[in-house]
C-alpha positions in Angstrom: 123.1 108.1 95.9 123.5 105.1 93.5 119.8 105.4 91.2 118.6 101.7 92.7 118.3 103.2 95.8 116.6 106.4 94.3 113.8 104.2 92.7 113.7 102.1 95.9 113.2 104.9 97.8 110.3 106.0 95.5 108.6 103.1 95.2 108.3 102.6 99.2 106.9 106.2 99.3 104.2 105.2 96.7 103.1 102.3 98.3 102.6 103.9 101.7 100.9 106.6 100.3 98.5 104.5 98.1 97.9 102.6 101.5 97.1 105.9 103.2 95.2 107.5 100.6 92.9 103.6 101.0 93.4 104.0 104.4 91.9 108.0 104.1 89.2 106.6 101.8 89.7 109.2 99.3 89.4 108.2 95.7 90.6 111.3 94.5 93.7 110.8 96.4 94.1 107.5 95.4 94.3 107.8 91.9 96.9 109.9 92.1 99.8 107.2 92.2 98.3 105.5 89.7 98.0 108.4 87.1 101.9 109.2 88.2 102.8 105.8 87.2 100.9 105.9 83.8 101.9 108.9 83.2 105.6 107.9 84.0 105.7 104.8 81.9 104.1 106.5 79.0 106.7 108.8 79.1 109.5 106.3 79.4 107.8 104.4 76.4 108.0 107.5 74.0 111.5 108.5 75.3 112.9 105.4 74.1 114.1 103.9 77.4 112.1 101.5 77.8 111.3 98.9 74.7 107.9 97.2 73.9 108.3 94.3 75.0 106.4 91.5 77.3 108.3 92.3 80.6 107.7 96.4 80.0 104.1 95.8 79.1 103.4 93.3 82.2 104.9 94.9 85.2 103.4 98.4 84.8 99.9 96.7 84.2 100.9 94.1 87.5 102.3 97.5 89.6 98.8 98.9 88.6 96.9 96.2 90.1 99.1 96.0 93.3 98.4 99.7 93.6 95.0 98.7 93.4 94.3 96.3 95.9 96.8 98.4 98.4 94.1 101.4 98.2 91.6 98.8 98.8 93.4 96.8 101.9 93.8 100.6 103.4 90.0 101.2 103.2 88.8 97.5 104.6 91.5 98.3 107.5 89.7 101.5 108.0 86.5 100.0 107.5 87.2 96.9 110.3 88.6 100.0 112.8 85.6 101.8 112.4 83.2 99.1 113.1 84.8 98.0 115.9 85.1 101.7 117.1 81.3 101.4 116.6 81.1 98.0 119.3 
C-alpha cells in the first residue's frame, strides 16, 4: 500500500474519531488526537524529516484548530439531538 494512501487512511480515522469523541462529549477523549498529532510532529521535527519552515509550522497549528472545532461541531450536534429529544 503506497504511503499516500497509509496517511489518507489515518487522517480519515482521526477526524471521525475527533467527531465522535465531540459527539461523546468527552474531553478526555478528545484531546487525545490532538496530543497524537503534537506528539507526532514534534517527533518528525527532531528526527529531521520535517524542516522549520512556514508551511511545517502552519499546517500542524491549522490541523490543530480543525481538530478543534470538529470536537466542538460533534458536541453542538449532540447538544441540538438532545434538546429536541427533550421536545
Amino acid at each position: 500500500m503506497p504511503i499516500q494512501t497509509t496517511i489518507l487512511i489515518v487522517i480519515i480515522i482521526a477526524i471521525v474519531l475527533q467527531y465522535l469523541f465531540g459527539y461523546l462529549k468527552n474531553p478526555y477523549l478528545g484531546s487525545i488526537v490532538p496530543i497524537l498529532s503534537i506528539i507526532l510532529v514534534i517527533y518528525l521535527f527532531t528526527k529531521g524529516t520535517m524542516d522549520l519552515n512556514v508551511k511545517n509550522i502552519l499546517m500542524p497549528i491549522i490541523g490543530l484548530s480543525a481538530m478543534g472545532f470538529l470536537y466542538s461541531d460533534g458536541k453542538s450536534k449532540r447538544l441540538k439531538k438532545e434538546e429536541n429529544d427533550a421536545n
